[in-house]
N, C-alpha and C positions, 0 to 999 in steps of 0.2 A: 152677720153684720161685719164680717172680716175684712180686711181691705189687700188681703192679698187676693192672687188669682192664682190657679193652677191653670197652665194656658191647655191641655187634651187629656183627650181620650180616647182609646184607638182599639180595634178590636179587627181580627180575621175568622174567617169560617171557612172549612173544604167539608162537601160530602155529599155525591152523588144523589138524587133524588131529596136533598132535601130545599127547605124556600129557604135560600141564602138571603137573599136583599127583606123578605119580611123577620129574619131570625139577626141578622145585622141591625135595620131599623130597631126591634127591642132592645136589643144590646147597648145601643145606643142612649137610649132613650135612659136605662139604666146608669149609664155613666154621663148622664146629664150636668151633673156637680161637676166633672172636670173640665167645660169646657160648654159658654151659654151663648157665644156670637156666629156660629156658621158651622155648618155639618154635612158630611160628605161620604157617600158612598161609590167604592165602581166594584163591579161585578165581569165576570166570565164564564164563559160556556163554552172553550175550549176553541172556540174561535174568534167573539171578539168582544172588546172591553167597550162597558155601559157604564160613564159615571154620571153623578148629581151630585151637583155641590151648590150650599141657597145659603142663604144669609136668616141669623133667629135661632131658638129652637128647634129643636128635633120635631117635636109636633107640629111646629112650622113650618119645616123646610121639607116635609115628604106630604104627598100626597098617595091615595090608594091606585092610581093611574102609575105613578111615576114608581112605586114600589114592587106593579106587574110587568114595569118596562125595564126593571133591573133583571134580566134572567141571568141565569147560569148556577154553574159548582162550588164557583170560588168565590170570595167578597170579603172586601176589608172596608172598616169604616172611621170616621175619623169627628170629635168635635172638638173644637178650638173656642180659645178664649183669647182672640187679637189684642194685641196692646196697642198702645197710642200714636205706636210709630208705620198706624195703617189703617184701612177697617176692615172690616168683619170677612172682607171676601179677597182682599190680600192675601196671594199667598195661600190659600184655603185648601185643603186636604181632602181627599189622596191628592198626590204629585202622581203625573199621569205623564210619561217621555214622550214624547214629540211623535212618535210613530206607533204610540198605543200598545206595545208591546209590556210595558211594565209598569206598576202600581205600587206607592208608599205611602206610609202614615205613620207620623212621627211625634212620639211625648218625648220630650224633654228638651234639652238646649246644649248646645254646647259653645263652653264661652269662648274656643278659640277653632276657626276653620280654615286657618293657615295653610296645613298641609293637605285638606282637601282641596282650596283653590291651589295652589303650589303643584299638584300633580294634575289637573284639569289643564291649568296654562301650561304642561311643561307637552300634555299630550296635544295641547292648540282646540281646546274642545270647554276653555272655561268664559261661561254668558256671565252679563252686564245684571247686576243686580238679584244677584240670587241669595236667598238666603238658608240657612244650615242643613231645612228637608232636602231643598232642591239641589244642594251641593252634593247630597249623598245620593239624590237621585241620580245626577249627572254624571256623577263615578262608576256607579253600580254599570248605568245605562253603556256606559265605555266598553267594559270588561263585557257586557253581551253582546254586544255589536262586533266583538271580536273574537265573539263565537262562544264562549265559556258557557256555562249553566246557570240560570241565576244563583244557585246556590257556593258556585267555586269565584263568581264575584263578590256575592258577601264576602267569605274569607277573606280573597284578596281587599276590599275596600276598609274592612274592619279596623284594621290599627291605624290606617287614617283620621276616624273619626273620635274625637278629643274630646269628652265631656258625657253629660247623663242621656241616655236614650232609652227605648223601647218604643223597636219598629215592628209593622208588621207588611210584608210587601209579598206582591203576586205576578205571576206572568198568566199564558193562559193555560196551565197543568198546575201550577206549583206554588204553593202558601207557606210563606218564611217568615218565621219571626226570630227577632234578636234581641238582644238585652244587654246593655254595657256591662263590664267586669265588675261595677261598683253597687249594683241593682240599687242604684237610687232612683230609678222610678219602676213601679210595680207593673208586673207581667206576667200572667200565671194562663196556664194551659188547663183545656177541658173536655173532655167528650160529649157526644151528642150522637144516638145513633150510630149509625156508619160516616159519621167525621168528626172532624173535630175543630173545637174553641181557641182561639187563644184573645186575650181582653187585659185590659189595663187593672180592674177589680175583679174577685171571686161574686161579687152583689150581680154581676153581666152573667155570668153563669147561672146563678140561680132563676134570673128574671126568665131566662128560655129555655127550663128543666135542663140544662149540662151538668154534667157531674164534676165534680172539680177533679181533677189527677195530681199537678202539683204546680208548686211557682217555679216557673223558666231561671235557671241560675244565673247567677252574672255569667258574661262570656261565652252563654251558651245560645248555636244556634237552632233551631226547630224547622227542622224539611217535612212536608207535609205532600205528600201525592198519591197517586192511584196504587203506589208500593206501601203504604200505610205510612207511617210518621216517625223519625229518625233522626235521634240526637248527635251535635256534631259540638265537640267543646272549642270553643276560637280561641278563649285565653281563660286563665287560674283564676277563680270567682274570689272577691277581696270584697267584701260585703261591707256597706256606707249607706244603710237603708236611710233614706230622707227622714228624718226626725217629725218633720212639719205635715206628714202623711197621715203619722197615728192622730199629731196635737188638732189636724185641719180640714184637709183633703180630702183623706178617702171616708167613704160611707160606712157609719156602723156597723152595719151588718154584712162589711169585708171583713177575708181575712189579709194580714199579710203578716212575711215572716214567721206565720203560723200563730198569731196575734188575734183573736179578734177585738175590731175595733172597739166594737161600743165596752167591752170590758176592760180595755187598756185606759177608756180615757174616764170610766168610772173608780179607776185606781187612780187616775190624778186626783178627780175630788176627795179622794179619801185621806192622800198623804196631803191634800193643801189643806185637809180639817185637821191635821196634826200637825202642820208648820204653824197654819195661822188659825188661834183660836181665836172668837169673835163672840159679844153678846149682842145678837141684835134675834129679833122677832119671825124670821124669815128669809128663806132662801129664794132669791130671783134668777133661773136663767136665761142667759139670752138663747132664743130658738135659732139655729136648734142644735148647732155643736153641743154647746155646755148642759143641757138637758142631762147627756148620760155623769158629766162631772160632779152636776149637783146633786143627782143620787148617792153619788159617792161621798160628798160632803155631809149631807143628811145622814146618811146611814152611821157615821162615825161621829158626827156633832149630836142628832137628834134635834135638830134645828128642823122644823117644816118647811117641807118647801110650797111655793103657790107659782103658779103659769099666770103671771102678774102683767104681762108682755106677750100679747097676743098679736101672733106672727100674720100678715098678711097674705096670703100662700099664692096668689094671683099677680101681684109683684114680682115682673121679670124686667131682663134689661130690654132697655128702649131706645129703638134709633132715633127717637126726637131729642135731639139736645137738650138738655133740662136749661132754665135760665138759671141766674144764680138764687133768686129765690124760691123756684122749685129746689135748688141743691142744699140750700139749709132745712128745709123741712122734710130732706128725704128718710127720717127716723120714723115722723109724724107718720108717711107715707109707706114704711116697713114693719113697724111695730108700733102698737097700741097699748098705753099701759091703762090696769084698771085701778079706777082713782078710789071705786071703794075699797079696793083690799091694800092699796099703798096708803090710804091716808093716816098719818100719825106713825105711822109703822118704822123702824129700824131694819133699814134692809140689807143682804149680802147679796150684790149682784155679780153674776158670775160669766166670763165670757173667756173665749179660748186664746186672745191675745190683744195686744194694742201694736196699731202700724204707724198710723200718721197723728193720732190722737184724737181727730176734729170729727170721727163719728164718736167714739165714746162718751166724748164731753158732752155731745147733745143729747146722748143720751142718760146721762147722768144727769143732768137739766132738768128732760121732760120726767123723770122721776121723780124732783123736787117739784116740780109745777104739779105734778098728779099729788102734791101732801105727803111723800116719804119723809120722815121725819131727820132720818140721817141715809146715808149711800155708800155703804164701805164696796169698794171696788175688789173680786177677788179675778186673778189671771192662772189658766191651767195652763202655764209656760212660761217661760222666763221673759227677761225687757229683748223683744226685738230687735237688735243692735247694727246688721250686717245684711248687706245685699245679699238675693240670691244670682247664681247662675246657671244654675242646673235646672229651669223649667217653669220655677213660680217668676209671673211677672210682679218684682217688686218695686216700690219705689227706689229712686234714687239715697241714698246712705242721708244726705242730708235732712228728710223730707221723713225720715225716721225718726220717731220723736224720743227712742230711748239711746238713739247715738250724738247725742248733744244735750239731754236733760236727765237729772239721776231720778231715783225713783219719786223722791218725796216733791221734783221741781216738773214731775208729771202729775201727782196727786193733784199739787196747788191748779195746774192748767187743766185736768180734768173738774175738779171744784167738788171732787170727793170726798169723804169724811177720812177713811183712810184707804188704800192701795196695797197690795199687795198679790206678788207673781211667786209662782210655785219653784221651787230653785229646780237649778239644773238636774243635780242631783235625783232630787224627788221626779223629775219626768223621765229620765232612765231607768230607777228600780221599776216605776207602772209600769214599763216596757217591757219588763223582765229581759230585753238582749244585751248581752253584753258592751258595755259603752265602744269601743271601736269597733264594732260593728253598726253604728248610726254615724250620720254625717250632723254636726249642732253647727253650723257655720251661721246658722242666720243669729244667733245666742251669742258663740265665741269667735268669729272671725277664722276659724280653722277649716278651709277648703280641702278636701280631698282627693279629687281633680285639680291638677294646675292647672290655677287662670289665665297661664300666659301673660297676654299680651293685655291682658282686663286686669290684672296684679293691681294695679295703679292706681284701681277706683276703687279701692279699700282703704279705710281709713281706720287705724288700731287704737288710733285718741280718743277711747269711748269713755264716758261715765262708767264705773265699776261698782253703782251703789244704788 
């Protein structure tokens, strides 16, 4: 029920004799949560690039024709979650250079591309309208056209680029993946046979038996070719692992940071059953983030829980415009609560965050409409305060409902009995890393990348309470 998005998910493969574009396709399909409006594949065989790029789902957007017409060695793949400023095939991934010779797919964002257009115009080679993939495309693509190896262009493009990443790009021999100095988005490396994985989650690896080897460091790049695979470090790894990765994003059953998920965020339930203690009759989670939370709440309260909120699982996004009274009952439409194990009942419902407030409210409604007797609201993460710029498409800072209302003036607007979010604090020890090593900017307004020239659209007059 989140109302953030994580905009990709990106994944490469090299290895002689094996099915790239059907072991791509799963991988994909795996990293489905990163990224639900258009999905893209291009492939090689050492002569020439096959892509496909469809608007929808993964099971949408391939066909069994269209995934025998992907041949080759090589293949990187990519699914996006477009924001508002395009649609779904905007822009859409891989970035493919104009003369076919080389391939990108790009998570993360980077808030300032200053000094990538700055050196595109200075070498007379910077296009109308391009946005941060195709910037790095059109750098890269510079440096080989003037004969370099794709790999001594990365180097050279790398301190150009300002902000969170994890790329993975191909020519037709050679499979490169990179990773920003800051690893705030996840990139971990894998074998397969005689080649090898690289993918945005370890959950890609497992779906197409790869064995996991390790997560790609900040700063480091990954050359992949018929010489085997060969680390090359670009800059000093300063670790700022996304906070919002453990609390949101990635899939339980990744690892990151050596982390795994579904355990780290069953340790939030745990210490939000020792911050906030509660009498009420039962545990509700929302499906299916907070599932593993609410374990953790149970196990330390002895509170039961009930799957009181049954998830719609056929429910995806839809190119039909909803009206606005489709938009108010799209709760009704996601989740279903049952009215005989709520009726009378004292509930704890439980979810991984609040963004704009106007899903939660309804659903804290349709819980009183089903006869919950009372609705304490529990959060495994602090009041959402602060834009992001590193990759999650977030609302605008205004449009935030914990950067203009304190907690108890969200409670009244959600129509809760009480509210309560698990402190900062408590979601760093679950994590067990040590705290400067996570980036919390979306919590305290502390960016770790400078914003540059985005500085401005931060606003530090937040409620503190």
């Amino acid at each position: 029920m989140n109302e953030l998005k994580e905009k990709c998910g990106i994944v490469g493969i090299y290895g002689k004799g094996l099915p790239i574009s059907r072991l791509t396709f799963f991988s994909l399909f795996a990293l489905q949560h990163r990224g639900q409006e258009a999905s893209g594949i291009t492939t090689n065989d050492g002569q020439k690039f096959r892509t496909h790029r469809g608007r929808g789902l993964v099971s949408q957007v391939y066909t069994e024709k269209i995934i025998k017409n992907l041949t080759g060695y090589i293949g990187i793949g990519h699914n996006r979650y477009s924001t508002s400023r395009g649609g779904a095939l905007n822009h859409a991934q891989p970035v493919v250079n104009n003369n076919a010779s080389f391939a990108l797919a790009h998570n993360g964002n980077l808030p300032s591309v200053k000094a990538l257009q700055n050196f595109l115009s200075s070498k007379k080679v910077l296009k109308k309208n391009r946005n941060d993939s195709e910037l790095i495309t059109d750098a890269i693509d510079f440096y080989i056209k003037s004969g370099d190896t794709l790999p001594k262009a990365v180097k050279k493009v790398f301190p150009l680029i300002t902000g969170a990443f994890s790329i993975v790009m191909m020519n037709k021999d050679t499979l490169v993946a990179v990773r920003d100095t800051y690893e705030m988005r996840p990139l971990v490396l894998g074998k397969i046979k005689n080649g090898y994985v690289v993918a945005s989650e370890t959950c890609a690896l497992a779906t197409i038996s790869a064995s996991f080897l390790r997560e790609i460091k900040g700063g480091e790049m990954i050359v992949i070719n018929k010489k085997g695979m060969k680390s090359v470090q670009l800059a000093k790894t300063n670790p700022k692992h996304d906070i919002f990765e453990f609390v949101y994003f990635s899939r339980p059953d990744s690892v990151l940071a050596g982390k795994l998920i579904y355990e780290v965020r069953k340790n939030f339930g745990k210490i939000l059953a020792y911050e906030t203690k509660l009498k009420v009759d039962m545990i509700v989670p929302v499906p299916d983030t907070a599932v593993p939370v609410a374990l953790g709440y149970g196990e330390i309260s002895n509170i039961p829980i009930e799957m009181a909120l049954v998830k719609n699982r056929y429910v995806h996004r839809t190119f039909i415009e909803p009206d606005q009274e489709s938009r108010e009952h799209s709760v009704a439409l996601k989740l279903i609560p049952l009215k005989k194990i709520l009726r009378g009942k004292r509930i704890a419902l439980i979810d991984d965050s609040i963004v704009r407030g106007t899903t939660s409210k309804r659903l804290v409604q349709a819980l009183f409409r089903a006869g919950a007797k009372e609705v304490h609201f529990l959060v495994s993460s602090p009041p959402v305060r602060f834009p992001d710029f590193y990759g999650i498409d977030t609302p605008k800072q205004k449009e935030l409902i914990a950067s203009n209302k304190t907690v108890e003036e969200i409670r009244k607007f959600l129509g809760a009995t009480s509210l309560s979010y698990l402190s900062l604090s408590g979601l760093i020890k679950s994590i067990g890393l040590p705290k400067d090593h996570l980036s919390t900017s979306l919590f305290t307004g502390i960016y770790p990348i400078d914003l540059k020239e985005r500085t401005s659209e931060v606003n530090h007059d937040v409620p503190t309470k």
